[in-house]
C-alpha positions as CSV (number, residue, x, y, z in Angstrom):
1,X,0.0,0.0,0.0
2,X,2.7,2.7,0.8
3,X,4.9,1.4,-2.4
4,X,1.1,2.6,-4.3
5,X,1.0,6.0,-2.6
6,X,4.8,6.7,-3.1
7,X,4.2,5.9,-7.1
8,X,1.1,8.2,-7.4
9,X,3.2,10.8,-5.2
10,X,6.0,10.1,-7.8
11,X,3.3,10.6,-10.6
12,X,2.4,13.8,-9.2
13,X,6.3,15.8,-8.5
14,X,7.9,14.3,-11.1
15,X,6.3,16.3,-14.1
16,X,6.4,19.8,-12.0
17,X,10.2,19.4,-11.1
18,X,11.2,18.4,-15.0
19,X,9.4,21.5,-16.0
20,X,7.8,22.8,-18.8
21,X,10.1,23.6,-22.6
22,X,13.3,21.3,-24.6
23,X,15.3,19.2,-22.2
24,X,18.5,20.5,-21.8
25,X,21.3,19.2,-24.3
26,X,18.4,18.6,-26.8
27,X,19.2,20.2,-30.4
28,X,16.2,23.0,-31.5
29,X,15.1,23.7,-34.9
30,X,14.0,27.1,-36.2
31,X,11.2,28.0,-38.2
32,X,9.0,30.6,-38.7
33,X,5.4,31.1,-37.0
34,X,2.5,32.6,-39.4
35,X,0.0,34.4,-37.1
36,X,-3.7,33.1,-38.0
37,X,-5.1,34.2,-34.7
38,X,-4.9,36.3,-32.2
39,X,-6.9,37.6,-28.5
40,X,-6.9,41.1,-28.2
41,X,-4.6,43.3,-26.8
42,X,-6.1,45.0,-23.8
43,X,-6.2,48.6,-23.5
44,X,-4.7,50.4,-20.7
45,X,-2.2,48.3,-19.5
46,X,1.6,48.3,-19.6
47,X,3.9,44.9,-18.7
48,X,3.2,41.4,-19.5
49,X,-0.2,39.9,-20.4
50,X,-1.4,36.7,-21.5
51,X,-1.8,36.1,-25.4
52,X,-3.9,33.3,-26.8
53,X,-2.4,33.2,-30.3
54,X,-2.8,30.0,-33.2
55,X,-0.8,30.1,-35.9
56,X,1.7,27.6,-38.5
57,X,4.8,26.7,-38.0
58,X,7.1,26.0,-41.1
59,X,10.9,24.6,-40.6
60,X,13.2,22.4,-41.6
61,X,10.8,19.3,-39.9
62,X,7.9,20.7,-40.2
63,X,5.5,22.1,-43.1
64,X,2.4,24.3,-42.1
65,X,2.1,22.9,-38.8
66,X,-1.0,24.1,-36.7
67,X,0.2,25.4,-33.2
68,X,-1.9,26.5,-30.5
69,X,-0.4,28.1,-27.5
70,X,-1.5,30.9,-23.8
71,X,1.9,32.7,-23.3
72,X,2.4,36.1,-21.4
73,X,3.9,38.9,-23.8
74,X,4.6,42.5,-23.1
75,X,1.6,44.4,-24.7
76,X,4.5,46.5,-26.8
77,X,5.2,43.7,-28.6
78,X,1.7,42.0,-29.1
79,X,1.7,39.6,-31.9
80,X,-0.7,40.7,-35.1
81,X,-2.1,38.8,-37.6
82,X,-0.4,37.7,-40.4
83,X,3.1,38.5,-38.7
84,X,5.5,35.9,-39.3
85,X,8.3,35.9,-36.5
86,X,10.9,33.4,-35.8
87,X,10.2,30.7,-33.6
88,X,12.1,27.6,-32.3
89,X,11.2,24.1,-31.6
90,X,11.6,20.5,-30.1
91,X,11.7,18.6,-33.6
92,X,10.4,15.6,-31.8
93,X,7.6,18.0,-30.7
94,X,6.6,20.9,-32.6
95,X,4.0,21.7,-30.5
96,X,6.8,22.7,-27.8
97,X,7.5,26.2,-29.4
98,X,8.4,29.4,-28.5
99,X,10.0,32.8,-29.9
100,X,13.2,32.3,-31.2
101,X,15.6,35.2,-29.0
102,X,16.3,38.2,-30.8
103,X,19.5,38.3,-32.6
104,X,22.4,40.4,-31.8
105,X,23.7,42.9,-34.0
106,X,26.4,41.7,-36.0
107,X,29.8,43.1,-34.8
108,X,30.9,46.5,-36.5
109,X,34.5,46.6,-37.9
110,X,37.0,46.2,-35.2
111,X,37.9,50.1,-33.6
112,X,41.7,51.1,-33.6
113,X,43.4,51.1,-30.3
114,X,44.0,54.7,-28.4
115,X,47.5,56.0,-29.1
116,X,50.1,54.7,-26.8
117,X,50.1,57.7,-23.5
118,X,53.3,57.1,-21.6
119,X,52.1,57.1,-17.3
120,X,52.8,60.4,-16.1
């Protein structure tokens, strides 16, 4: 009886510890995410709020997959429909998605040194 209850406590923990997103070591694709749908932004508010938003993914293991997802964006950068922003992936999963992180700038051409100043 208390091997049961220490499975079903097992059953329970488990999933909450490992966490939601991609294991770690575990190779992501990217692809791109075609908004199809949308909730609205709300009005008067500033910060993070949660989105509903549907859309496709497209990548290099996937073509026009239908995702689904409830994430919390800040209302500056509410998704539209028909954007298409970059997104990456678990390729065993595609469902497991989120917005790719935005890029760096590329580095600029490398700056002379200042001239040599002997200590005073």
């Amino acid at each position: 009886m208390i091997l049961l209850l220490l499975g079903a406590l097992a059953l329970l923990i488990v999933p909450r510890m490992r966490g939601r997103g991609p294991r770690p070591g575990q190779p992501l694709a990217e692809g791109t995410l075609l908004v199809t749908g949308v909730s609205p932004r709300p009005d008067g508010v500033d910060g993070e709020q949660f989105v509903t938003i549907t859309g496709v993914i497209n990548g290099p293991t996937v073509n026009e997959h239908v995702v689904y997802q409830r994430m919390a964006v800040d209302v500056n950068r509410w998704p539209t429909m028909g954007q298409l922003m970059p997104v990456i992936y678990s390729p065993k999963n595609p469902d497991n998605w989120n917005f790719a992180p935005p890029q760096a700038p590329p580095p600029g051409p490398p700056q002379e040194p200042p001239p040599y100043a002997p200590p005073r």
